[in-house]
N, C-alpha and C positions, 0 to 999 in steps of 0.2 A: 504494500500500500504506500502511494507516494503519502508525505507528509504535506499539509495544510498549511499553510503559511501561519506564521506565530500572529500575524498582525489580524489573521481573519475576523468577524463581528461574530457575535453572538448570534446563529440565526436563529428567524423564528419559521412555524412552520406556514405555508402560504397560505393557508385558511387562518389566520389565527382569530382575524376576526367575528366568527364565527363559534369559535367553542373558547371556553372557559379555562380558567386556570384550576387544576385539582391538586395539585402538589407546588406551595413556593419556598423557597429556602433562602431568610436573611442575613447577611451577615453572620453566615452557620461556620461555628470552630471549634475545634475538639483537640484538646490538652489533653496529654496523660504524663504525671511528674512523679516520678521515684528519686526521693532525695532532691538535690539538687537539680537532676535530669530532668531536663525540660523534652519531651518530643510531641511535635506536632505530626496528629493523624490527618487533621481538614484546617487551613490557612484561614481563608475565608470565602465561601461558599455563597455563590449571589447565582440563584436558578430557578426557573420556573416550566413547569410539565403539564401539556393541554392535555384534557378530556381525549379520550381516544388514540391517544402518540404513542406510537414503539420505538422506544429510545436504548439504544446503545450503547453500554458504559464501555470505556477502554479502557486501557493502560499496562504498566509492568507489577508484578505481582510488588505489595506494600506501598503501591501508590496509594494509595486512598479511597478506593472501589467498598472494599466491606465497612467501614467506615462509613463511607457515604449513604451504603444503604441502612445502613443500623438506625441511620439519622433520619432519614426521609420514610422509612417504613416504622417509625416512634418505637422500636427496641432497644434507643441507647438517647440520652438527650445530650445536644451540645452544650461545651462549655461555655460558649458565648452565640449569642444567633437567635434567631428563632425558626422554625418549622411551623409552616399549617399547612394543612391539609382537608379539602374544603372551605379553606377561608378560619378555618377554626386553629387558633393557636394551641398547639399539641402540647405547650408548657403549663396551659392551665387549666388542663387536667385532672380531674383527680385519677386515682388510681383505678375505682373503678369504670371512669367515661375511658380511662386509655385501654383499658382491658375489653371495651365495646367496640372502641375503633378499630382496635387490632382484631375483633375476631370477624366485625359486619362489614370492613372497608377495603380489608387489605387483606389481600393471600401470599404466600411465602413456597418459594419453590428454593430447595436447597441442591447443591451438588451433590450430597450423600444420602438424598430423599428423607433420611430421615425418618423413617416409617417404622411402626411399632412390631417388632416383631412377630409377637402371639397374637395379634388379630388380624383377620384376612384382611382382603383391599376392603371388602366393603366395610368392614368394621372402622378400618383407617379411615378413609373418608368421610362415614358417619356421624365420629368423634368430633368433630368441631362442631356439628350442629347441635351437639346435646345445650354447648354453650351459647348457640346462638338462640337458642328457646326453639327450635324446631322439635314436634312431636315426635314419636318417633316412626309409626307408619310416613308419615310427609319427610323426614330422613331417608328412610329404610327405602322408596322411589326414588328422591332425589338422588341420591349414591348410587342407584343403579342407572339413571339416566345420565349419571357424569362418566360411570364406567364406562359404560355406552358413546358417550361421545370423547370419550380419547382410545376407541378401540379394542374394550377389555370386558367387552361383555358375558364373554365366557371363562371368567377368571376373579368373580365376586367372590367366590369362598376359597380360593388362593392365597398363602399365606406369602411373606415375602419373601423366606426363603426358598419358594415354589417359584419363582418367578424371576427374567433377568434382570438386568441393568435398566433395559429400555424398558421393561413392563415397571420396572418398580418406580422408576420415573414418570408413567404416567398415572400410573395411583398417585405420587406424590401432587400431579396437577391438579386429577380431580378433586384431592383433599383441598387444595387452594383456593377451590372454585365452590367450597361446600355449601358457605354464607354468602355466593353471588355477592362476591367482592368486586369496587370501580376498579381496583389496580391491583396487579401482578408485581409480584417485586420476585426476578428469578437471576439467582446468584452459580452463575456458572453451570446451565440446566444440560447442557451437551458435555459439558467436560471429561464425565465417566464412560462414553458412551462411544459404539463404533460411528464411523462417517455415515452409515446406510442407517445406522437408531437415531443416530443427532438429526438428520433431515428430516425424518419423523419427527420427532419433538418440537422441531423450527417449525412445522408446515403445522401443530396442533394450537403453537403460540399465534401464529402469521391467523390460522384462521378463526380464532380469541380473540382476537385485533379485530378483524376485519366484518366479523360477522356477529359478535356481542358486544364491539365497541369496547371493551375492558381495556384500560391504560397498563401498557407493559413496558415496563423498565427490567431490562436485562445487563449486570455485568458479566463479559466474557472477552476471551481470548479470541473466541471461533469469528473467525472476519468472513463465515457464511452467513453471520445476521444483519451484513451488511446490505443485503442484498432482498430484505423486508423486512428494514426500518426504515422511520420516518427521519428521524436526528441520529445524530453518534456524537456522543460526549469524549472527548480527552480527558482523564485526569494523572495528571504526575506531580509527585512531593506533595502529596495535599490538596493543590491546586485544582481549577478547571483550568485547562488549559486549552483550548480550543472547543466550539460548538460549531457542528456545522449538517445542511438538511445534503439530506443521502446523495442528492444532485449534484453538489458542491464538491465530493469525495470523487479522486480518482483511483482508480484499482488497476495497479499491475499484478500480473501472473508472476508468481515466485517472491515477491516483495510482498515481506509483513514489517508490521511496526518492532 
C-alpha cells in the first residue's frame, strides 16, 4: 500500500450530510504511569464515526489500535477527553447506564472469539440477551435466526470445541448481534483464520454494513478490508495519523504498510 501523504485532511465521508454522528471522540488521552514512567497509549484523539460507516483501523502492532477501541467501545475510560456515543457523554454514566450501553449498543467481536466453552453456539449467543431483558422463547428464535444468518444453522447445539476457527468466529458474531446493537467494534476478526475463512467473515461484516446499516469499526492488519470500507484510519505512537475515504487510498500489489 502506497503511503498517504502526512499532510492529507481528515476526510469525511461524501454523504455526510445526510447521517449522523454515533460515535465522537474529544480530546481523548490515555496515560498509564508506573512510578515515575510516564507512557502514552492515545496522545490526543479528535474523531468522529457516521451512522452506517465501515471504518478501518490500521497501524503496527502497540500503536494505539486496542486502546483506541477500549475507549470508543466504553470498556476503559480516558485519562483526559471525552467519549459519546449517541450524543450521550459515556463519563456520566453511572455504572449501571454503562452496563446498558455496553450490552443494547454495542457488540464486540474478539480475535480469540472468546466463546464459553461448555455451552453450545446457541447457548453462546443466547447469553447476552438474558441481560438485555429478552425472554427466553424470543432468545431461544433470535439465536437461531442469527445462527442462521452467519451460516450455522446446522451447528446450534455445537459446542466450540466441535467446531473450527471460522465457525467459532461466526458464533462469536452472532453473539455480537444478540441485543441488535448500532455498532460492531471487531478487533482483529480475520487474524486466526485461513485467507478462504477471512473472506467469509469480510463478506458477513461487508453484508452487516450494507444490508442492516450497523456501524462497523474494525482494527486489523488484513488490507482485504480495504477493499469494503468506507474510511481507513492510521494510527501510530498514539496518534491518528492520517484519515482518509477508501477512494483516496492507493493499493499496490506486494506493498503493505
Amino acid at each position: 500500500m502506497t503511503d498517504t501523504p502526512a499532510h492529507m485532511p481528515l476526510s469525511e465521508p461524501e454523504d455526510v450530510v445526510s447521517r449522523r454522528v454515533i460515535i465522537r471522540a474529544v480530546g481523548m488521552q490515555k496515560v498509564y504511569q508506573r512510578g515515575e514512567e510516564i507512557t502514552y497509549a492515545l496522545r490526543s484523539i479528535d474523531v468522529e464515526v457516521y451512522t452506517g460507516e465501515f471504518i478501518v483501523v490500521m497501524g503496527p502492532s502497540g500503536s494505539g489500535k486496542s486502546t483506541f477501541f477500549n475507549m470508543i467501545g466504553a470498556l476503559d475510560s480516558p485519562s483526559k477527553g471525552r467519549v459519546f456515543i449517541d450524543e450521550v457523554d459515556v463519563a456520566q454514566l453511572t455504572a449501571e447506564e454503562l452496563a446498558f450501553l455496553r450490552c443494547r449498543k454495542i457488540g464486540y467481536i474478539f480475535q480469540s472469539y472468546n466463546l464459553i466453552q461448555y455451552m453450545t453456539a446457541l447457548e453462546n449467543v443466547t447469553t447476552p440477551m438474558a441481560f438485555g431483558g429478552v425472554m427466553p422463547d424470543e432468545a431461544r428464535k433470535r439465536g437461531m435466526d442469527l445462527l442462521d444468518l452467519v451460516g450455522l444453522s446446522d451447528r446450534w447445539f455445537h459446542r466450540p470445541i466441535e467446531m473450527s476457527g471460522g465457525q467459532q468466529q461466526r458464533v462469536a458474531i452472532a453473539r455480537a448481534l444478540a441485543n441488535q446493537p448500532s455498532i460492531l467494534l471487531c478487533d482483529e476478526p480475520t487474524a486466526n483464520l485461513d485467507h478462504h475463512t477471512g473472506d467469509e467473515i469480510l463478506a458477513i461484516l461487508q453484508r452487516l454494513n450494507k444490508e442492516r446499516g450497523v456501524t462497523v469499526i474494525c482494527a486489523t492488519h488484513d488490507h482485504r478490508m480495504m477493499n469494503i470500507c468506507d474510511r481507513l484510519m492510521w494510527i501510530r505512537d498514539g496518534n491518528i495519523e492520517r484519515i482518509a475515504r477508501r477512494d483516496e487510498v492507493e493499493v499496490e500489489v506486494g506493498s503493505i504498510e
